[in-house]
C-alpha positions as CSV (number, residue, x, y, z in Angstrom):
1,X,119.6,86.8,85.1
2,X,117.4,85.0,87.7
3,X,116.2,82.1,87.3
4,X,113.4,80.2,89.4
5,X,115.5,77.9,91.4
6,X,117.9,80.6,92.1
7,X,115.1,81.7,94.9
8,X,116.9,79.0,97.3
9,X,120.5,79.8,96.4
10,X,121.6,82.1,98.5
11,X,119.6,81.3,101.9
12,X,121.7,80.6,105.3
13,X,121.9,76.8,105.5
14,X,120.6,76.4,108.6
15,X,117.9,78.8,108.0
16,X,113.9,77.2,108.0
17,X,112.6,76.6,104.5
18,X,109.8,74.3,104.9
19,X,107.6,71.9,107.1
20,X,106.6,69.2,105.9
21,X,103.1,67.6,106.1
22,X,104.0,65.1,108.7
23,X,106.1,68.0,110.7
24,X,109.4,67.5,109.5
25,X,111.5,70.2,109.4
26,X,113.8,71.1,106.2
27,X,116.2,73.8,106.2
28,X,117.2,75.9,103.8
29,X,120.5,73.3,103.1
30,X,118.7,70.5,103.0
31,X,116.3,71.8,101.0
32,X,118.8,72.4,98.4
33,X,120.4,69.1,98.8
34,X,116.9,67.5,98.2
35,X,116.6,69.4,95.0
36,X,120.0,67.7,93.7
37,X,118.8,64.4,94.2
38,X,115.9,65.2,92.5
39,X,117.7,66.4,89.6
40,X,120.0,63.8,89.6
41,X,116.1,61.3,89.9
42,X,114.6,63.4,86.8
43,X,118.0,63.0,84.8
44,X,118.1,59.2,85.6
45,X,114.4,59.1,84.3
46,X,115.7,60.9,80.7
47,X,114.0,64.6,81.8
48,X,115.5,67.0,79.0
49,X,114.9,70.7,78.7
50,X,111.9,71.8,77.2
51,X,109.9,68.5,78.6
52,X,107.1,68.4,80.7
53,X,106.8,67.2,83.7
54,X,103.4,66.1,85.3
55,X,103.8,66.4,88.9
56,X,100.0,64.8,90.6
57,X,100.3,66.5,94.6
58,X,99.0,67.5,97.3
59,X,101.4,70.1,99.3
60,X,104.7,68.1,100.3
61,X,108.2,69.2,100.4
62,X,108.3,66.9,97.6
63,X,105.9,68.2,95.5
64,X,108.5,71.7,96.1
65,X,111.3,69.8,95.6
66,X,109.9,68.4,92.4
67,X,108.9,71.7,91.0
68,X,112.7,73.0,92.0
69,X,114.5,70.4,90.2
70,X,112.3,70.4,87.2
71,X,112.6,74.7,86.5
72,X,116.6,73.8,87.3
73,X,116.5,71.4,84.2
74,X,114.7,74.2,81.9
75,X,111.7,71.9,81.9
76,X,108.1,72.8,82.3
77,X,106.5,71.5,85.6
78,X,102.8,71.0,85.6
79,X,101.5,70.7,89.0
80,X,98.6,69.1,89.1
81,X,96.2,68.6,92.3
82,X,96.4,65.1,93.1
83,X,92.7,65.3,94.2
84,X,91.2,65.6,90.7
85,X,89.6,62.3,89.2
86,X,91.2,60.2,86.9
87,X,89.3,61.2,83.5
88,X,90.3,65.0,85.1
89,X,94.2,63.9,85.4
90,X,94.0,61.9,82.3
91,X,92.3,64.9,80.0
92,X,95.7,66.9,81.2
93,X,98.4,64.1,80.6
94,X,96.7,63.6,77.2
95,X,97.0,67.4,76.1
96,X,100.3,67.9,78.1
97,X,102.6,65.2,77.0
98,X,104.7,64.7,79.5
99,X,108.2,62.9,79.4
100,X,108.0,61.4,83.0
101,X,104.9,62.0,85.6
102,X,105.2,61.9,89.2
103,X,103.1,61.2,92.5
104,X,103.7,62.6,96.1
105,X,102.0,59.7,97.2
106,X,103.8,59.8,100.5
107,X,102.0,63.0,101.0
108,X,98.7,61.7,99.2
109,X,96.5,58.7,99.3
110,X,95.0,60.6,96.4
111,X,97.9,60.4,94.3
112,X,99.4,57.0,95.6
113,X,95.7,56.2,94.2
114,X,96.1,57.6,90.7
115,X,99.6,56.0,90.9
116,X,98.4,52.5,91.1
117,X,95.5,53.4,88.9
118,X,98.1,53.9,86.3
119,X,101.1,51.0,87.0
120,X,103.8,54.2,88.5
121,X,106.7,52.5,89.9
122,X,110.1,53.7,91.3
123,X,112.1,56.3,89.6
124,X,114.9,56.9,92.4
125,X,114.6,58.5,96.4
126,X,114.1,62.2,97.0
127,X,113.5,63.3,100.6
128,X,114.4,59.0,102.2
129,X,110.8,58.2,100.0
130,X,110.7,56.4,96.7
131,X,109.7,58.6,93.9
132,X,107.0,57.1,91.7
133,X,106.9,57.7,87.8
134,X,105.7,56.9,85.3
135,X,107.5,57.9,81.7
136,X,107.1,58.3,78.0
137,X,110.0,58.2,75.7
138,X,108.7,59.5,73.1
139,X,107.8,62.4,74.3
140,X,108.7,65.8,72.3
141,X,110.6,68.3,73.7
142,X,110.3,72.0,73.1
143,X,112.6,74.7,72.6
144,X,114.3,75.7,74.9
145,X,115.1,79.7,75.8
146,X,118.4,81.5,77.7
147,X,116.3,84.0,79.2
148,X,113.7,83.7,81.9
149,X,111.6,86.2,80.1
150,X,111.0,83.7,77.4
151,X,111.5,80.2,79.3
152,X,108.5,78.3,80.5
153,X,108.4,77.0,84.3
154,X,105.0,75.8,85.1
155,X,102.5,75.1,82.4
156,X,99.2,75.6,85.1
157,X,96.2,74.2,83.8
158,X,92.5,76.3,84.0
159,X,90.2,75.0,86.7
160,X,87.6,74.4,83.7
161,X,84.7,76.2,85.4
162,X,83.5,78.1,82.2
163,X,84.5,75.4,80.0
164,X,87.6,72.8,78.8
165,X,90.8,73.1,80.5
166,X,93.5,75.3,79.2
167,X,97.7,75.1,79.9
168,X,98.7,78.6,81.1
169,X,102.1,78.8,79.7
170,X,104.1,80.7,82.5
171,X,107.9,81.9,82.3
172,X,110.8,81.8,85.1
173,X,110.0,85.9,85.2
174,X,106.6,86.1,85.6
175,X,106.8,83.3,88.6
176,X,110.1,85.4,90.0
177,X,107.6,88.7,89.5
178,X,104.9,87.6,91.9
179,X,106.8,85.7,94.1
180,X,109.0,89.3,94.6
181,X,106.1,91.8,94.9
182,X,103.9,89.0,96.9
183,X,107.2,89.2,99.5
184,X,107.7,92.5,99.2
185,X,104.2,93.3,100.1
186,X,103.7,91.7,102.8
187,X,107.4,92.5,104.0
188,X,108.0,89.2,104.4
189,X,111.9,88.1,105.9
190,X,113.4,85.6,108.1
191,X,111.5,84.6,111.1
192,X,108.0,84.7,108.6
193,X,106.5,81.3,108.6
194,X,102.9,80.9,106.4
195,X,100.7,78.8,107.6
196,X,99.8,77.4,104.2
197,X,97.0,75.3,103.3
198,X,96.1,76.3,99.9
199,X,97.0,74.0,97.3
200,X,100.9,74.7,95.6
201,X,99.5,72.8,92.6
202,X,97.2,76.0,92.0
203,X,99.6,79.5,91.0
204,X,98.1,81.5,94.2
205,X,100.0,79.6,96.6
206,X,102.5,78.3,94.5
207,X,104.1,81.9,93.4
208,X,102.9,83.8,96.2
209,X,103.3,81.5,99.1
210,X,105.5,79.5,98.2
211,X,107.7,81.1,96.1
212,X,107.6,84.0,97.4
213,X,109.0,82.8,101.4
214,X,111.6,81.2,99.1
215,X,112.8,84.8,97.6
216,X,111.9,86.1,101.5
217,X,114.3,83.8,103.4
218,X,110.6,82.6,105.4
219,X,109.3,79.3,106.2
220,X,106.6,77.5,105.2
221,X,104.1,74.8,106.8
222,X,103.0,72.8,104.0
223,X,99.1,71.4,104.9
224,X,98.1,69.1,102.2
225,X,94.3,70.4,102.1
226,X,92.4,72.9,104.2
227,X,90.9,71.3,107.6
228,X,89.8,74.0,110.3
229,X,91.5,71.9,113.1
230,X,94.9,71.9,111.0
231,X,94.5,75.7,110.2
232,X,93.8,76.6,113.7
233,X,97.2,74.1,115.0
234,X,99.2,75.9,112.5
235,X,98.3,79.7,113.6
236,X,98.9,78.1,117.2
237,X,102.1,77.2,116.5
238,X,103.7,80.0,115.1
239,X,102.3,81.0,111.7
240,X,102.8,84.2,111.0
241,X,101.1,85.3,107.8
242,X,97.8,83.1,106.5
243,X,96.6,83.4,102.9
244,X,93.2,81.6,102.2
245,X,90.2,82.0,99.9
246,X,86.8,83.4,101.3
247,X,85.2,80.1,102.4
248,X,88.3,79.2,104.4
249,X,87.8,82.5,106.5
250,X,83.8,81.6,106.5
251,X,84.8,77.9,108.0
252,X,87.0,79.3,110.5
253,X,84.5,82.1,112.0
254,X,81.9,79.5,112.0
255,X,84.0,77.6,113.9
256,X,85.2,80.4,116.5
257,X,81.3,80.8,117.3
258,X,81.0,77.3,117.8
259,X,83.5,77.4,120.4
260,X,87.0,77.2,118.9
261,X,89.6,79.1,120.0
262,X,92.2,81.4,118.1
263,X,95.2,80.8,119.4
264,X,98.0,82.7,116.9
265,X,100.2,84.4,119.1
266,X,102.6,85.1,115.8
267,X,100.1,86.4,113.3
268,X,100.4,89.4,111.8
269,X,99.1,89.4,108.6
270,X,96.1,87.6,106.6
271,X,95.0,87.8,102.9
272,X,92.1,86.7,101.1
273,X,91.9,86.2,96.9
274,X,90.9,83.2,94.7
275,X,87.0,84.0,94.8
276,X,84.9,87.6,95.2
277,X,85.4,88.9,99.1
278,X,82.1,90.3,100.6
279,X,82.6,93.3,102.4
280,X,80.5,91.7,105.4
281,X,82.5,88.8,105.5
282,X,86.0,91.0,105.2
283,X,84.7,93.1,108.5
284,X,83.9,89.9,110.3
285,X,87.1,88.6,110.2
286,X,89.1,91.7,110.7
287,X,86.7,91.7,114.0
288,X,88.1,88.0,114.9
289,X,91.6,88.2,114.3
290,X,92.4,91.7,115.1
291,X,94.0,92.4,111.4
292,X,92.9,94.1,108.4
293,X,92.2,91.4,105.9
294,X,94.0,91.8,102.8
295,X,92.2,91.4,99.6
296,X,93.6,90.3,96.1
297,X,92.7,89.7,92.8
298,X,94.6,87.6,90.0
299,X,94.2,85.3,87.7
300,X,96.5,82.2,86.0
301,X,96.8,83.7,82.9
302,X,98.9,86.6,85.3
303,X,100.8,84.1,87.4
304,X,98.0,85.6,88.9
305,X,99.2,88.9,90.7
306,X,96.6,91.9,88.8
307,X,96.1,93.5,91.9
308,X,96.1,93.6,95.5
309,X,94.7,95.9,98.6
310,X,98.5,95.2,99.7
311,X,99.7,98.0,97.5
312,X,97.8,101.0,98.8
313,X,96.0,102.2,102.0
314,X,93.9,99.8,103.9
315,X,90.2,99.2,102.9
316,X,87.3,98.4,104.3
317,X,85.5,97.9,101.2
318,X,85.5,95.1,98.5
319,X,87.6,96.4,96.2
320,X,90.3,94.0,95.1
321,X,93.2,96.7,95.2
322,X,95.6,98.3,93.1
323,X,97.4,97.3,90.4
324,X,100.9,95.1,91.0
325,X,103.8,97.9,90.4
326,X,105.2,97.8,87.0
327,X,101.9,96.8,85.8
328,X,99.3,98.8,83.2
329,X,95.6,98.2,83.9
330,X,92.9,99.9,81.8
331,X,89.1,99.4,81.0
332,X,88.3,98.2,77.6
333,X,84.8,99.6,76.2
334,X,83.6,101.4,79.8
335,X,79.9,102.3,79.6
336,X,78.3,105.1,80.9
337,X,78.7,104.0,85.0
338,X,82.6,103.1,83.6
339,X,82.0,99.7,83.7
340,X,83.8,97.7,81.4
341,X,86.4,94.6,80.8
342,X,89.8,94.8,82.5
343,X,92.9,94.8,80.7
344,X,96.1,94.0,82.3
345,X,100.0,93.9,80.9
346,X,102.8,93.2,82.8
347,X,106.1,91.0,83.0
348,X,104.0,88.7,84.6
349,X,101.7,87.8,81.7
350,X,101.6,84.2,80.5
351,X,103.6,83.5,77.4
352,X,100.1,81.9,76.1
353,X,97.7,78.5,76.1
354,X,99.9,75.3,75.2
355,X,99.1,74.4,71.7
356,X,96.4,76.6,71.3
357,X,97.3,79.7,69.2
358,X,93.7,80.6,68.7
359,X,92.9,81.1,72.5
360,X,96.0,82.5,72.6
361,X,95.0,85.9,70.4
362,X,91.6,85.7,71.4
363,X,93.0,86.3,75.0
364,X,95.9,88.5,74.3
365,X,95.3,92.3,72.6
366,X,97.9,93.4,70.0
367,X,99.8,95.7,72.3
368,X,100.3,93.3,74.9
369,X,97.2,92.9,77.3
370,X,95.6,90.0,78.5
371,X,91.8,90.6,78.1
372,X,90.4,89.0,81.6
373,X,87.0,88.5,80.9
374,X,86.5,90.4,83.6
375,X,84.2,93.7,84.2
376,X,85.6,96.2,86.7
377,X,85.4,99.9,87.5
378,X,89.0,101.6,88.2
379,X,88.0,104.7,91.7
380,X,89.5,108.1,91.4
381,X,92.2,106.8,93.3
382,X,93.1,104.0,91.2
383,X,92.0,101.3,93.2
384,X,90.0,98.2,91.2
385,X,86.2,97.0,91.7
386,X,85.3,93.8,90.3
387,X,81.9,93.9,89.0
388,X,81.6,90.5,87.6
389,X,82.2,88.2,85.0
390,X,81.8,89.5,81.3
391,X,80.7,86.1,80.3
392,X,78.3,86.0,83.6
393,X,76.5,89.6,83.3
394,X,72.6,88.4,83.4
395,X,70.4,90.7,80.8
396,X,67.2,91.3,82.4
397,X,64.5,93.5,80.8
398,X,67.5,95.1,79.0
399,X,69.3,95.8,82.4
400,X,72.4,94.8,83.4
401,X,72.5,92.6,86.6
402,X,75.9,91.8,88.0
403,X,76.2,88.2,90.1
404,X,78.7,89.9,92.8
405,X,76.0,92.6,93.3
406,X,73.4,90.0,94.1
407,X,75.7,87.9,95.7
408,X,76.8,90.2,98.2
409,X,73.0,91.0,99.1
410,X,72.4,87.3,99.7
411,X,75.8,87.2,102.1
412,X,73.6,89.9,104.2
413,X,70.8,87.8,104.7
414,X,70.4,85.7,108.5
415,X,71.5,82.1,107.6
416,X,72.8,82.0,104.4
417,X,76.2,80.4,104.3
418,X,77.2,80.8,100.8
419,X,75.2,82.4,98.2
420,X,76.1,82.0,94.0
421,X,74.0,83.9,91.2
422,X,74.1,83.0,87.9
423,X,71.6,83.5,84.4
424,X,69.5,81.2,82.6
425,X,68.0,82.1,79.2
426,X,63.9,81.9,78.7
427,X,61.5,83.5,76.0
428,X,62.4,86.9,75.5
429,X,64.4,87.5,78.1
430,X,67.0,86.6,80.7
431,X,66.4,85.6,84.4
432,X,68.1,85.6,87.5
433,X,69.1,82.3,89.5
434,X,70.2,82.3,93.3
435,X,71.5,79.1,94.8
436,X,72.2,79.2,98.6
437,X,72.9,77.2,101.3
438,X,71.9,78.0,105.0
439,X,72.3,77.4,108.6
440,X,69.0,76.4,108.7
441,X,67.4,79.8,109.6
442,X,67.1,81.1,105.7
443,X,64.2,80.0,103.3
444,X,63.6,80.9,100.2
445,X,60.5,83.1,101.2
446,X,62.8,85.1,103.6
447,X,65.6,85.2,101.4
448,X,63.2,86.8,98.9
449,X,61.8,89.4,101.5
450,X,65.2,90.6,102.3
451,X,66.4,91.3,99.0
452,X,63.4,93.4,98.4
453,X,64.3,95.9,100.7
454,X,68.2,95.5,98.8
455,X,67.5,95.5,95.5
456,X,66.2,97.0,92.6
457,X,63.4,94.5,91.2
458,X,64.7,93.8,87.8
459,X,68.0,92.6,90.1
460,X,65.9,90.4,92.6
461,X,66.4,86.5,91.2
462,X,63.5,84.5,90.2
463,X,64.5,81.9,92.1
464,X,65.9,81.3,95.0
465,X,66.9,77.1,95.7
466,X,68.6,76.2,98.6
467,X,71.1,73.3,97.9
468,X,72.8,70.7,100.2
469,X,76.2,71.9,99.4
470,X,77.8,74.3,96.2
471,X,80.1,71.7,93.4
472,X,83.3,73.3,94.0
473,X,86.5,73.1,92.0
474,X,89.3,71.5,93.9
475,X,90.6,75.6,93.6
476,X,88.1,76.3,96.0
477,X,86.1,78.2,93.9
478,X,81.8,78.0,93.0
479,X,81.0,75.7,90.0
480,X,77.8,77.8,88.6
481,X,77.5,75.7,85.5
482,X,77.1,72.4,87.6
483,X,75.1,74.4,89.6
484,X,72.7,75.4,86.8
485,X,73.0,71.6,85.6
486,X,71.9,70.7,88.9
487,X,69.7,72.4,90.9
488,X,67.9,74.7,88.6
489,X,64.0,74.7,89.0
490,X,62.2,73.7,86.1
């Protein structure tokens, strides 16, 4: 049996394991010795198996060397992005109940600030820093399992865009699952080094960045948050695979035709998930960086490997991929065009929502699948196409109009930047909401005229607002409700 800490067992000492936000350097042997001490810290702070452990960071050794020491102590970590606000952070330690919580603060003026917000103080020194905590002896602990199949590792909490917060209840296997087929996938090996600026509190980079140069023997350079400068210094000094979400890529070609320069004489590989790819973004960065852009789909109910463009023949299209091997997809319901909601089962597949057996069967199917809420069409050669969210199609005149479809129109369009659809009931019907923002080029009245010639009319939005900036989750990904909240005409 593997377990999750077992990733770093058998690496070469002297081998590169990670560097750290301020640029020091931690092999694989003194990575390992970090992880001691902080099991030796968690111990001295009464951490017992089948606690959780609230861990508020921003990417850090420590926050890895944390989540290490806490799976090696058959505890649950829940990592936590240190940049939420404190009713956010609160809502989470109130439903989670952890035993101890802790703040990379050396990493974090966001978490040093929730740590003084909430009276942390020492709990012992990992990595030369002091490791705030704070703790709760009364804590519960919960049972506790002797295979990784059944054992939680990370309890990952919902980014809350469609409604409360839910803890994703993930086991050692499903973590050890992405981490190995992310690796594989990519070929990852010794000599890799990702360029990594994704948050580790969130499960795409933590199980298939992170984790997966751990079960790779590659390095890692931990960012704490996305900056175009820092992304760029990376890729210029050595990184050789980059995994990002859509508006990274859109920052960084904005960037190049402002002047930057692309220095990344080491890259060799790029992916893109966390948020729908448009096709015409996909073929300007393939045109920028010389590589085929790697597209992925996943969710943190999966741990979030579904599927990824990684497992077949290169696209140029949107689809999000194939299935992850060992994995059963199918469409529940399909209409006539085969539309319908995705199914997905494999060993990857949370264990269910913390204390919340309702959601829990409303989200798992009797024989095993997670319902994803998602619509998709599966091609003749397997290959997925995200169509939209189930929860998001927009019923107009009795059509069905998908927000991706629209989306992807907008994306076309001279000076628009970002483009989110979303549906707003009125009398008798259902219309369609476009929210943009531009260069400056785009108006409304020429956003209009272009989708004309794109669209079919019941599919054209109503209205069309431009907006200062889109809410975003600290994920990286569109708020539409806020959106609606916000900026909605009357």
């Amino acid at each position: 049996m593997r377990w999750v800490e077992d990733l770093i067992a058998d690496k070469p000492v002297d081998a590169p394991a990670l560097i750290d936000h301020d640029g020091t350097r931690l092999s694989y042997g003194a990575l390992r010795a970090a992880v001691i001490d902080g099991t030796q810290a968690l111990r001295a702070l009464g951490v017992q198996p089948g606690d959780r452990v609230v861990v508020v960071a921003e990417n850090s050794a420590l926050m890895a060397v944390a989540f290490l020491a806490v799976a090696g102590l058959r505890a649950w970590c829940v990592p936590v992005n240190a940049r939420l606000t404190g009713p956010e952070l609160d809502a989470i330690r109130a439903h989670a109940t952890p035993r101890v919580t802790l703040f990379t603060a050396g990493a974090s003026p966001d978490a040093q600030a929730h740590a003084t917000r909430l009276g942390a103080v020492p709990g012992g020194v990992v990595l030369g820093d002091p490791l705030l905590a704070l703790t709760d002896a009364q804590a519960r602990s919960e049972p506790v399992f002797d295979t990784p199949a059944r054992q939680v590792a990370a309890m990952v909490y919902t980014s809350g865009t469609t409604g409360e917060p839910k803890g994703v209840m993930l086991s050692h296997e499903s973590l050890l699952f992405n981490a190995t087929h992310s690796a594989r996938s990519r070929q990852m090996g010794p000599g890799d080094e990702i360029a990594l600026s994704l948050p580790c509190t969130h499960i795409m980079a933590l199980s298939t960045a992170l984790l997966a140069a751990f079960q790779s023997g590659a390095s890692v350079r931990l960012l704490p948050r996305f900056s175009i400068a820092g992304q760029l210094q990376a890729l210029a000094q050595g990184g050789t695979i980059m995994s990002g979400v859509p508006l990274m890529y859109d920052h960084l070609l904005r960037a190049l035709e402002r002047g930057e320069r692309l220095d990344a004489p080491r890259l060799r590989m790029i992916g893109c998930g966390g948020a729908p790819l448009d096709p015409a973004l996909k073929a300007r960065v393939e045109a920028a960086f010389g590589l085929p852009l790697a597209n992925g789909y996943g969710m943190t109910e999966a741990g979030p490997g579904i599927s990824s463009t990684s497992f077949g023949p290169y696209r140029a299209d949107g689809s999000v991929g194939y299935p992850y091997p060992g994995c059963d997809a199918r469409v529940a319901n399909p209409g006539p065009d085969g539309v319908g909601e995705l199914e997905f089962r494999g060993p990857n597949v949370m264990l269910g929502y913390y204390r919340d057996a309702e959601a829990t069967a409303r989200t798992m199917t009797a024989d095993g699948y997670l319902r994803t809420g998602d619509l998709v069409r599966i091609g003749p050669d397997g290959a997925l196409h995200l169509v939209g969210r189930l929860k998001e199609v927009i019923i107009r005149s009795g059509f069905n109009v998908y927000p991706p479809e629209v989306e992807a129109a907008l994306m076309t369009c001279p000076g628009v930047v970002q483009a989110a659809v979303a549906g707003r009931k009125v009398p008798g019907n259902e219309e369609v909401l476009a929210f943009v923002t531009t260069d400056g080029r785009a108006t409304p009245g020429t956003i209009a005229d272009h989708l004309r010639e794109r669209l079919a009319a019941y599919k054209q939005p109503q209205h069309v607002v431009v907006v200062s900036e889109m809410p975003m989750t600290s994920a990286g990904k569109i708020r539409k409700p806020a959106l609606v909240r916000q900026y909605a005409p009357e």
